[in-house]
C-alpha positions as CSV (number, residue, x, y, z in Angstrom):
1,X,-17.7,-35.1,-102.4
2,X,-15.7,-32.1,-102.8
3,X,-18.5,-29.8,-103.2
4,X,-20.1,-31.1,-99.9
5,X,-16.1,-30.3,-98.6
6,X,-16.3,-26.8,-99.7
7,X,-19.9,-25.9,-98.5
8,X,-19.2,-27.2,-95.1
9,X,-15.7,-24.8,-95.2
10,X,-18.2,-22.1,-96.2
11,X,-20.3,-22.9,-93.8
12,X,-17.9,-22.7,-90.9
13,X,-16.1,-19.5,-92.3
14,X,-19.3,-17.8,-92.3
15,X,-20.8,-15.6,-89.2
16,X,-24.0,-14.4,-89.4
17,X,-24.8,-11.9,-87.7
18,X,-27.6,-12.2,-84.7
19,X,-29.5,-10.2,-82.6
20,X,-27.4,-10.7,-79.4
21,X,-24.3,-9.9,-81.4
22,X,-25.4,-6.4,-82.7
23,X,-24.9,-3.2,-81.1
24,X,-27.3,-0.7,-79.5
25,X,-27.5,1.6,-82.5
26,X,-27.9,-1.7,-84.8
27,X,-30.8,-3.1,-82.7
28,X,-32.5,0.3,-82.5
29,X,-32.1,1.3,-86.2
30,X,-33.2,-2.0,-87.0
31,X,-36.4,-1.3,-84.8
32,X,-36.3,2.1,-87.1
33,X,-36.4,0.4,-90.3
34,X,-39.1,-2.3,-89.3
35,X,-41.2,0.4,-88.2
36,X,-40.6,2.8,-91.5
37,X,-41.3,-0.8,-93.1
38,X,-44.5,-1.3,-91.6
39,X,-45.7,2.5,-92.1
40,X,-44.7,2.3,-95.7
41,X,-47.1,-0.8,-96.1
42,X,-49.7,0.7,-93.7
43,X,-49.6,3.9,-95.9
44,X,-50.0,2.1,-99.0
45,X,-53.0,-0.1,-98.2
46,X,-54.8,3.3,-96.9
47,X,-54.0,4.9,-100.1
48,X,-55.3,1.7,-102.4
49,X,-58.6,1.5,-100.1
50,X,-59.0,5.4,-100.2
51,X,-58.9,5.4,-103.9
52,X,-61.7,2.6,-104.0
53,X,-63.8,4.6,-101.3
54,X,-63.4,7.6,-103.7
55,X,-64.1,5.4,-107.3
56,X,-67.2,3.9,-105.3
57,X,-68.3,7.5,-104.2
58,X,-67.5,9.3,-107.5
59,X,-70.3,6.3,-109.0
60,X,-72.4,6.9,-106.2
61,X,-72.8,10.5,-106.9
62,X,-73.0,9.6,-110.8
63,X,-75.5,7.8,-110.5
64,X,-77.8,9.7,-107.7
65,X,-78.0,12.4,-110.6
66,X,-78.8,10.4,-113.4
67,X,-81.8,9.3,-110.6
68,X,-82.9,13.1,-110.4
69,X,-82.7,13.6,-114.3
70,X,-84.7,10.6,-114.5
71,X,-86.6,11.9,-112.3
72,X,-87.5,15.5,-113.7
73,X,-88.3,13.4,-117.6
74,X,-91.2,11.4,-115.5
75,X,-92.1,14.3,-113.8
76,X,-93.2,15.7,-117.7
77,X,-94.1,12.6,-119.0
78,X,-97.0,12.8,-116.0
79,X,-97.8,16.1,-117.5
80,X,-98.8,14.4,-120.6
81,X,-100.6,11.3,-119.1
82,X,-102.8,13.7,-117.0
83,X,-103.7,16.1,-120.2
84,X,-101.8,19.1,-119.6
85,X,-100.2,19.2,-122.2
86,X,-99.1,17.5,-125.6
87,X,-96.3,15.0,-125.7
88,X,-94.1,17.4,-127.8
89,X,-94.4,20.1,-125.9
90,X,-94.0,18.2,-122.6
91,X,-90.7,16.9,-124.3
92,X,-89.2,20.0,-125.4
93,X,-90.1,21.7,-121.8
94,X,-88.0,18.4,-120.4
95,X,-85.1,19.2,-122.6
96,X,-84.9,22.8,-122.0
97,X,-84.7,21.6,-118.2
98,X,-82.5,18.8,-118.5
99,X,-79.9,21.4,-120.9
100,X,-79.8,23.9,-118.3
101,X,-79.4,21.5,-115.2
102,X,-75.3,21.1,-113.6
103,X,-73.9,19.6,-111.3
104,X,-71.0,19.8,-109.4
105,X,-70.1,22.7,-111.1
106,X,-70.4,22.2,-114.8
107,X,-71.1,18.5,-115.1
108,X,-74.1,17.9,-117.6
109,X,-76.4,15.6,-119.1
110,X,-77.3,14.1,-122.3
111,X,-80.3,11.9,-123.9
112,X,-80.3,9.7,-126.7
113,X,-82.3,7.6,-128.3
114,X,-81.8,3.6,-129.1
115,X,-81.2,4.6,-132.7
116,X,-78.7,5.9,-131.0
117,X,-79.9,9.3,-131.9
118,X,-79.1,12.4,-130.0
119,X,-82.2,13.9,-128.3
120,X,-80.3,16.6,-126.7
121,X,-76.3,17.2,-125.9
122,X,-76.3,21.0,-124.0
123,X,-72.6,21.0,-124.7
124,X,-72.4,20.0,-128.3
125,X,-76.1,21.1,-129.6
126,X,-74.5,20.5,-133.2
127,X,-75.1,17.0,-132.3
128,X,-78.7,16.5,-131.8
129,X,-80.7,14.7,-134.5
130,X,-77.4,12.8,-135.4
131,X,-77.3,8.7,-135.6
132,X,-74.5,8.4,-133.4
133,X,-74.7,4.5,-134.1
134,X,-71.0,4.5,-135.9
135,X,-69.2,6.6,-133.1
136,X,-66.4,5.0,-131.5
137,X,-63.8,6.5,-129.5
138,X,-60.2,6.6,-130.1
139,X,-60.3,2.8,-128.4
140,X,-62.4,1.8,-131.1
141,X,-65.8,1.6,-128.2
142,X,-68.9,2.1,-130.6
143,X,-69.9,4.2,-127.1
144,X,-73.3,4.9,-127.8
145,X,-74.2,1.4,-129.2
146,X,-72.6,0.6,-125.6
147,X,-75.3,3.3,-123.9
148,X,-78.6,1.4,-125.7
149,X,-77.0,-2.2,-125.0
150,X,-76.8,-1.6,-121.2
151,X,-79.8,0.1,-120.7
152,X,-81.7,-2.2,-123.2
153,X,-80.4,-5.3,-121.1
154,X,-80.2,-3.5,-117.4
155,X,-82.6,-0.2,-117.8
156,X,-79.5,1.2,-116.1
157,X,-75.7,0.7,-115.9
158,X,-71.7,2.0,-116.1
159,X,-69.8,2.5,-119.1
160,X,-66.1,3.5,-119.4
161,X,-65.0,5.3,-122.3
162,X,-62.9,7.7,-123.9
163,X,-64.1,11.5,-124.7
164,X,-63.6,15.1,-124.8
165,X,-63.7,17.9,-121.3
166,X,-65.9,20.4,-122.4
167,X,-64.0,23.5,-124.4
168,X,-61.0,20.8,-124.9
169,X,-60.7,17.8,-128.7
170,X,-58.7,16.1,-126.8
171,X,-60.3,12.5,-125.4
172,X,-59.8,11.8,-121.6
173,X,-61.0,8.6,-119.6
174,X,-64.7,8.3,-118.1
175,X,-67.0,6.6,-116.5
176,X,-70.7,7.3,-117.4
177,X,-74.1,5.9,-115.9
178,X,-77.8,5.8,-118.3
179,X,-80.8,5.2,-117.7
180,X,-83.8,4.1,-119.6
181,X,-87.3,6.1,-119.9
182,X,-88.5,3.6,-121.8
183,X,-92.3,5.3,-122.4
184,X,-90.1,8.0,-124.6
185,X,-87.6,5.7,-125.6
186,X,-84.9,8.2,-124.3
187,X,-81.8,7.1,-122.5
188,X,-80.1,9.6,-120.0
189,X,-77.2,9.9,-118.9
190,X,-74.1,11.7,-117.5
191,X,-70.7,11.0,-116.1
192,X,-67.4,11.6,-114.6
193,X,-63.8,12.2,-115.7
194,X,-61.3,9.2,-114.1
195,X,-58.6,12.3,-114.0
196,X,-60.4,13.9,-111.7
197,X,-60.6,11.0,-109.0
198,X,-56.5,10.4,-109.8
199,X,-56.2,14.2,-108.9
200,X,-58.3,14.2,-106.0
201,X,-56.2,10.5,-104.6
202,X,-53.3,12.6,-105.3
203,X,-54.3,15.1,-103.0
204,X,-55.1,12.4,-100.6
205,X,-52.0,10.7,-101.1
206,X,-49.8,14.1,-101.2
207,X,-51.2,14.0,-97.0
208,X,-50.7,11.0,-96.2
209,X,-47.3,10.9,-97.0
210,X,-46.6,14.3,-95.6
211,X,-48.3,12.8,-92.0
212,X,-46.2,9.8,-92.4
213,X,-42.9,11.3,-93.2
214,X,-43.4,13.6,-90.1
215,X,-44.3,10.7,-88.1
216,X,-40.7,8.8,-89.6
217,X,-38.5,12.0,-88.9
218,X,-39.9,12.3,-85.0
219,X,-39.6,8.7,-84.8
220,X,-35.5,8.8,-85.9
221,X,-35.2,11.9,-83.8
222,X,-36.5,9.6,-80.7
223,X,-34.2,6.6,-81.6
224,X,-31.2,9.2,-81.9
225,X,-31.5,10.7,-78.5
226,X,-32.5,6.9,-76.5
227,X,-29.4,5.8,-78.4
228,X,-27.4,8.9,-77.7
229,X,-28.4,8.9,-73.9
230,X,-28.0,4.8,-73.3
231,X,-24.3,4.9,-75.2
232,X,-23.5,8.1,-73.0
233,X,-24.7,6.8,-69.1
234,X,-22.6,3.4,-70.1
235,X,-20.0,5.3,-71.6
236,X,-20.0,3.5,-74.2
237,X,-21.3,0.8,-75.9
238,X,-23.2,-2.0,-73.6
239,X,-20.7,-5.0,-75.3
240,X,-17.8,-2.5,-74.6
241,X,-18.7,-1.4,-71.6
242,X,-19.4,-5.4,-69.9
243,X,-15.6,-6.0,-71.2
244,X,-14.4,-3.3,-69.2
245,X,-15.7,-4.6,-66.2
246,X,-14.7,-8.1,-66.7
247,X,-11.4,-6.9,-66.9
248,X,-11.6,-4.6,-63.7
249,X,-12.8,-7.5,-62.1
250,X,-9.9,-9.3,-63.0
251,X,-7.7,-7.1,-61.5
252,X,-7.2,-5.0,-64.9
253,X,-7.2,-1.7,-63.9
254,X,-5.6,0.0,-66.6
């Protein structure tokens, strides 16, 4: 009973504050702050679906060039069906093309076998003829045990995993796509670094925010000078300013 006593007290001590009761500058730095609110959300939807647009592109790309590569090991294997040449020439001529061929840059590719055995590895040649089957990176991912699996179940597929930037020992996340040839038994494949879709969002997100902060700092400088020029043609503020002229009407003329 006394509890129920002292919340009603409470309750009846208490003024919350409402809309009518607020000044000018309250109202319109309210309006301020629900708009900042609503650009800050805006902003960061744009910037999660921007980053998917740019994961989904980056494995677009990833695996259009794995479809060329693909591609140019068919284009010798019909070389060899049609009698022009034997199969282990054919295969070495495919090597030398598939070792020499970039993208983007300096992006490569790489064929293994499902022993996993490296067939060719243009960045680390010390590799080739190596049973890769016990490599894991430093997650523990037997990687190219994960290579044969998904293109022995898919003929073609993802797969996220740790491993060195050319010139660099030093493992970094990505996301690689393979593709069975499965008259040669090779598996090719290439990929991307995650790092470098985080530093291209970053760019993305470094201009987004720029755009929106100039849009936040002309929207305060609007709200300052509507506030400044309402408060300065009433004289004051619109509460203030309705008491004065209740009193004048009342004969208060002081």
């Amino acid at each position: 009973m006394l509890w129920g006593l002292g919340r009603r007290r409470y309750k009846t001590g208490t003024r919350i504050m409402s809309l009518k009761s607020m000044s000018i500058v309250q109202r319109i730095s309210l309006m301020v702050v629900v708009a900042m609110a609503g650009l800050a959300l805006l902003t960061a939807v744009a910037v999660r679906d921007e980053y998917r647009q740019m994961a989904e592109g980056y494995e677009r790309n990833v695996k259009s060039q794995v479809e060329v590569a693909h591609g140019l090991i068919a284009h010798f294997h019909a070389l060899v069906r049609n009698g022009g040449m034997s199969r282990a020439r054919e295969q070495e001529a495919a090597k030398a093309a598939l070792r020499a061929l970039r993208y983007k840059g300096n992006e490569y590719f790489w064929v293994n076998d499902s022993g996993p055995v490296i067939v060719m590895h243009p960045i680390r040649p010390e590799l080739e003829g190596r049973n890769l089957s016990e490599n894991r990176d430093p997650q523990g991912k037997y990687l190219f045990r994960e290579f044969v699996r998904v293109a022995h179940a898919d003929g073609a597929g993802f797969v996220d995993y740790l491993w060195p930037r050319p010139g660099s020992d030093m493992p970094q996340p990505k996301l690689s796509y393979v593709k069975m040839f499965a008259e040669w038994d090779w598996i090719v494949g290439t990929g991307v670094y995650v790092d470098d879709i985080d530093a291209s969002m970053r760019d993305a997100a470094m201009r987004l925010g720029a755009f929106v902060l100039a849009v936040v700092v002309i929207l305060g400088l609007i709200s300052w000078w509507v506030v400044r020029g309402v408060v300065s043609a009433l004289g004051g503020e619109p509460v203030y300013a309705n008491e004065i002229m209740r009193r004048a009407a009342d004969g208060h003329l002081d």
